[in-house]
N, C-alpha and C positions, 0 to 999 in steps of 0.2 A: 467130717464131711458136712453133717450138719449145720456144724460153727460155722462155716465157711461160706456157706450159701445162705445161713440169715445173714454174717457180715456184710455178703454180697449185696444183699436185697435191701437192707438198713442205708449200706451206702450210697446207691442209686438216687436220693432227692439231692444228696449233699453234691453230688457235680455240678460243675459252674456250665452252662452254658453259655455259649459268646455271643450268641445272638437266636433271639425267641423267632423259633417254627414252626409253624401248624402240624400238627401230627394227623389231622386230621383233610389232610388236604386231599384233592383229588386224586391223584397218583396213588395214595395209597388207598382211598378208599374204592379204586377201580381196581385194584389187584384183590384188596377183602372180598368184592363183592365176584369177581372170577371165581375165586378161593370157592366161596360159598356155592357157587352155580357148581363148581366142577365135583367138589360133592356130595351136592343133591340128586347130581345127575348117576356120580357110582353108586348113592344107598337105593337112588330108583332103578337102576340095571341088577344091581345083586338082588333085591327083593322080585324083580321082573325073574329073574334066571333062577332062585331057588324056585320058585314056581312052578317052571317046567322043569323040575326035579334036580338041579343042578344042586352041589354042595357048597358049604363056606367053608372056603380054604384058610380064611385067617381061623387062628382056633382061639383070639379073643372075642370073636364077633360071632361066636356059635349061635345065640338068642338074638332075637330080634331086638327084645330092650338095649343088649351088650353093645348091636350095629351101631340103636340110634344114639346109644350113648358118649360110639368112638365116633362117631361122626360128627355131633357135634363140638365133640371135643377137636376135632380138626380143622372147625369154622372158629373156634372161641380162642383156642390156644396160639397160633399163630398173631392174633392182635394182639393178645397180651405180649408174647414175647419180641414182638415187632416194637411195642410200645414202650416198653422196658430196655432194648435198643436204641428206642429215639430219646429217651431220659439220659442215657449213656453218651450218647453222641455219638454211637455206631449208626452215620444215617444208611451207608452202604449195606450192612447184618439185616438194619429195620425193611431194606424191600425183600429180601434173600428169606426171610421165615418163612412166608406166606408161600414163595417161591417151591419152597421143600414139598411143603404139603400139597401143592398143586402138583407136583410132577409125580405124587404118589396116588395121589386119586385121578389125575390122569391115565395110570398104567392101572386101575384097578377099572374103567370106562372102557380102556380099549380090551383088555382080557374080557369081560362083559359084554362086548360087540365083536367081536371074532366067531 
């Protein structure tokens, strides 16, 4: 599995692509930047709600470092993998990353505001 995923990863510069894209363009960096609002908005509702005594139901995110460390990892991870996407030429997968993580810290905002 491991051989597989470096081969993966090694092969990714060598695809040809047919014509040079901004990866960087606005479309995506207005989905990054949603991504990121939406959550900062779930680690500031679950830090507002364990307050008033409420628990954390995820059981990686027990500790407060654990939150801000899955949290960030779910503003960071999604570029990368969106990025790694746009090297492939999956441009359709590259908006769909970002897309996942939104719809999960979405449902983790509206559980926090109910």
């Amino acid at each position: 599995m491991r051989l597989l995923l470096c081969l993966f990863l090694l092969s990714v510069p060598l695809v040809a692509q047919e014509k040079p894209c901004n990866f960087w363009r606005a479309s995506n960096v207005a989905v990054f930047t949603i991504n990121a609002g939406i959550q900062a908005a779930d680690l500031a509702l679950t830090e507002h709600r364990l307050g008033q005594g409420w628990i954390e139901l995820n059981p990686l995110g027990q500790s407060r470092g654990a939150r801000y460390g899955l949290k960030s990892m779910a503003v960071g991870l999604p570029i990368g993998l969106a990025y790694l996407c746009h090297r492939v030429g999956w441009h359709g997968a590259e908006k769909f990353m970002p897309v996942t993580f939104m719809v999960a810290g979405g449902i983790g905002v509206g559980y926090n505001l109910r």
